[in-house]
VMD Tcl script that builds the backbone (N, CA, C; Angstrom):
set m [mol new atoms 147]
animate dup $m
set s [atomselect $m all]
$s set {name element resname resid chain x y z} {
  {N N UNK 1 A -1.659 4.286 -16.522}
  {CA C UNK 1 A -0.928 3.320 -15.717}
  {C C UNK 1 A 0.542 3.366 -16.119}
  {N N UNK 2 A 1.382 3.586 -14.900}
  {CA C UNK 2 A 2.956 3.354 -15.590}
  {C C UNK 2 A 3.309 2.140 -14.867}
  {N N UNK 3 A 4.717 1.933 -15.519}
  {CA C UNK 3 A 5.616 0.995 -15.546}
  {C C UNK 3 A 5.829 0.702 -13.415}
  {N N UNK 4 A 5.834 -0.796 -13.235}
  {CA C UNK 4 A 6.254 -0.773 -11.725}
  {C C UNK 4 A 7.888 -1.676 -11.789}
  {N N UNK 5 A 8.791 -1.386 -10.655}
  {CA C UNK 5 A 9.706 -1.571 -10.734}
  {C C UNK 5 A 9.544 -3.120 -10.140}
  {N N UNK 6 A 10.626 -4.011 -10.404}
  {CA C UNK 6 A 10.837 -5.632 -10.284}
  {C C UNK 6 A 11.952 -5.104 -9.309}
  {N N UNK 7 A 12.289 -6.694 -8.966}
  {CA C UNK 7 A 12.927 -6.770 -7.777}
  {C C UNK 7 A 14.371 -6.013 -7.800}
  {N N UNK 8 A 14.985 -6.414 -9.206}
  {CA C UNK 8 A 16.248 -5.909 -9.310}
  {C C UNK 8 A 16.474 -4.239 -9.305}
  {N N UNK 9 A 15.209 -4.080 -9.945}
  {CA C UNK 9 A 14.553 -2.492 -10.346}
  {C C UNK 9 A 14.716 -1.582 -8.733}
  {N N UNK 10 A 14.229 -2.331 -7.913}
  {CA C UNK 10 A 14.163 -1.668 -6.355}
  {C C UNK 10 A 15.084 -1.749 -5.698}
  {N N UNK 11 A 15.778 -2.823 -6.455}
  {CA C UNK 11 A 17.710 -3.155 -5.328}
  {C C UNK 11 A 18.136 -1.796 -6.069}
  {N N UNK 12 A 18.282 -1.608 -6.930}
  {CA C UNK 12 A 19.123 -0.849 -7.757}
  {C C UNK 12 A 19.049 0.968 -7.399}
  {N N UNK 13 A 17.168 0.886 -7.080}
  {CA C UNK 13 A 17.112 2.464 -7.130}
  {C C UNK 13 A 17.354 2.484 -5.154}
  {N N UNK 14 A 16.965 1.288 -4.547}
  {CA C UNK 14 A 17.621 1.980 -3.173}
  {C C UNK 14 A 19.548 2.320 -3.197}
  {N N UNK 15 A 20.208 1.376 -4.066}
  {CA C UNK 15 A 21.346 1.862 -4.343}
  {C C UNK 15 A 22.076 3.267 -4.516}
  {N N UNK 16 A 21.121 3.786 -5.458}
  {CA C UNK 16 A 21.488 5.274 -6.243}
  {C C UNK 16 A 20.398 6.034 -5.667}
  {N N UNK 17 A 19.569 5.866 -4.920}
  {CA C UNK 17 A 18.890 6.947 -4.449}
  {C C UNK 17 A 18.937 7.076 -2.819}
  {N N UNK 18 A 18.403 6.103 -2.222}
  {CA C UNK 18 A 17.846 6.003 -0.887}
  {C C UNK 18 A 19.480 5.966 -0.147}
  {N N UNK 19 A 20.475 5.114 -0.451}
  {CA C UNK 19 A 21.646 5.173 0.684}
  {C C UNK 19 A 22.614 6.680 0.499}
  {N N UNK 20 A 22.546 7.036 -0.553}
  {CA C UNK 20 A 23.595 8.420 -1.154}
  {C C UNK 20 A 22.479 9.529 -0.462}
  {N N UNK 21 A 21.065 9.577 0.158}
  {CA C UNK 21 A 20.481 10.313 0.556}
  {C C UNK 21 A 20.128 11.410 -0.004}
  {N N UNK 22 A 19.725 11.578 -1.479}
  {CA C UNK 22 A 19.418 12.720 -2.205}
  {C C UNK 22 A 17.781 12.551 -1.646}
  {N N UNK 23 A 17.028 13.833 -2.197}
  {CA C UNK 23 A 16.231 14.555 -1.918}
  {C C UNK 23 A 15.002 13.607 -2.259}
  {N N UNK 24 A 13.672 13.949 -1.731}
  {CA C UNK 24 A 12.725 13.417 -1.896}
  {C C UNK 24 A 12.559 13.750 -3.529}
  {N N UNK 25 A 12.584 14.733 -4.114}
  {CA C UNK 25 A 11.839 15.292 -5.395}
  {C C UNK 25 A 13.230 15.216 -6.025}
  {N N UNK 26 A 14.308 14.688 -6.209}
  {CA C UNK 26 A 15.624 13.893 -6.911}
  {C C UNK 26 A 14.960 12.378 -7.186}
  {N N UNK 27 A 14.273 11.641 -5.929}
  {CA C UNK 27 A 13.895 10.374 -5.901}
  {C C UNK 27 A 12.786 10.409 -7.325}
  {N N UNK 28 A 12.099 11.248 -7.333}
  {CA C UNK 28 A 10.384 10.995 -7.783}
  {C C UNK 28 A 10.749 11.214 -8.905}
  {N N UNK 29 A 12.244 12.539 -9.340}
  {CA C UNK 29 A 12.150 12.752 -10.776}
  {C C UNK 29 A 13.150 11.749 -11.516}
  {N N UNK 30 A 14.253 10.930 -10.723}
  {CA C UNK 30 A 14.701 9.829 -11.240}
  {C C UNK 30 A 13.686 8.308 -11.561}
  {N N UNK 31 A 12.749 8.602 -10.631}
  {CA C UNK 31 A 11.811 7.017 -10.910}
  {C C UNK 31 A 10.757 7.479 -11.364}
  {N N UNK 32 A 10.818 8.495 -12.050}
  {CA C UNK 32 A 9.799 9.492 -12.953}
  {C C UNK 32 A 10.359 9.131 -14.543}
  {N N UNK 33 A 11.865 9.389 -14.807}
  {CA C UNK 33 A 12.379 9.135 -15.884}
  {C C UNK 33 A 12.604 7.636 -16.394}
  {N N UNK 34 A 12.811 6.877 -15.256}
  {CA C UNK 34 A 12.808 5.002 -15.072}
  {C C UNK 34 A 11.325 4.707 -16.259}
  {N N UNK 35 A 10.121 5.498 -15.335}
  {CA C UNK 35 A 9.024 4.785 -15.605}
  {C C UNK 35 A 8.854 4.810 -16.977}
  {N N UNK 36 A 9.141 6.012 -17.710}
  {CA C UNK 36 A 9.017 6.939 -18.486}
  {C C UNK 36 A 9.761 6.072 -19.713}
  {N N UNK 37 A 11.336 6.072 -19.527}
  {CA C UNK 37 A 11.676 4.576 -20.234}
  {C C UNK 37 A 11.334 3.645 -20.335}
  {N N UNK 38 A 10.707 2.746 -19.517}
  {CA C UNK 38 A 9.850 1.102 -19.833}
  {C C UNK 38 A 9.108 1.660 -20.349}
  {N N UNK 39 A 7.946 2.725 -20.391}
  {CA C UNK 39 A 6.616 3.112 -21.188}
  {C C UNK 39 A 7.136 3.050 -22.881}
  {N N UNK 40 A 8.157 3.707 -22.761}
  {CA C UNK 40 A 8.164 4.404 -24.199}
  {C C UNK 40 A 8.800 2.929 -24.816}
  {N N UNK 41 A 9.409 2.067 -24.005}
  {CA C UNK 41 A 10.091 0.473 -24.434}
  {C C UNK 41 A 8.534 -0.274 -24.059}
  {N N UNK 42 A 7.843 -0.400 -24.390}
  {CA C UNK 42 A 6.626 -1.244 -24.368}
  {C C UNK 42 A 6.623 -2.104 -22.608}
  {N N UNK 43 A 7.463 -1.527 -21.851}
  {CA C UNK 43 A 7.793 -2.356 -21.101}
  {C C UNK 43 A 6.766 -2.134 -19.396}
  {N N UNK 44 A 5.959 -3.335 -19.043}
  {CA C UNK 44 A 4.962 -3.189 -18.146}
  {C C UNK 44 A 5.491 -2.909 -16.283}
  {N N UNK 45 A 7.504 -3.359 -16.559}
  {CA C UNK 45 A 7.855 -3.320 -15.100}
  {C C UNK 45 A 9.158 -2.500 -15.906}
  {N N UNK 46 A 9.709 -1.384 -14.653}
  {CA C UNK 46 A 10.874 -0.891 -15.064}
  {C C UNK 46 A 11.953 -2.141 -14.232}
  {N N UNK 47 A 12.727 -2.541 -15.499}
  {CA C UNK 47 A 14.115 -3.339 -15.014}
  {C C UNK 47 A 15.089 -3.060 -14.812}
  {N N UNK 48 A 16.634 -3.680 -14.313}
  {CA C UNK 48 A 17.368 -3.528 -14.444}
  {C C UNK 48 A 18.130 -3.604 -15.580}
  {N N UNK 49 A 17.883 -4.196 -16.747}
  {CA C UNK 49 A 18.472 -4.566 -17.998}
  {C C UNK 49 A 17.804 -3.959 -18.793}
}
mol reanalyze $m
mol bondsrecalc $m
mol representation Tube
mol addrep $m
């Protein structure tokens, strides 16, 4: 089970991902590395802080 993103978490990645229009597999490997950080921070939602 990984990390799910909170509200601020989803404002943030439509920010830097979804409006600048990078690639589907740019998207998956940036909220690949997100998840990847809260895991390794004990953390159950990836945040903004």
């Amino acid at each position: 089970m990984h990390a799910t993103l909170d509200k601020d978490g989803e404002r943030i990645r439509r920010q830097a991902i979804i409006e600048p229009g990078l690639s589907a597999r740019a998207h998956d490997k940036v909220l690949r590395a997100a998840r990847t950080i809260a895991d390794l921070a004990g953390e159950k939602r990836v945040s903004a802080t």
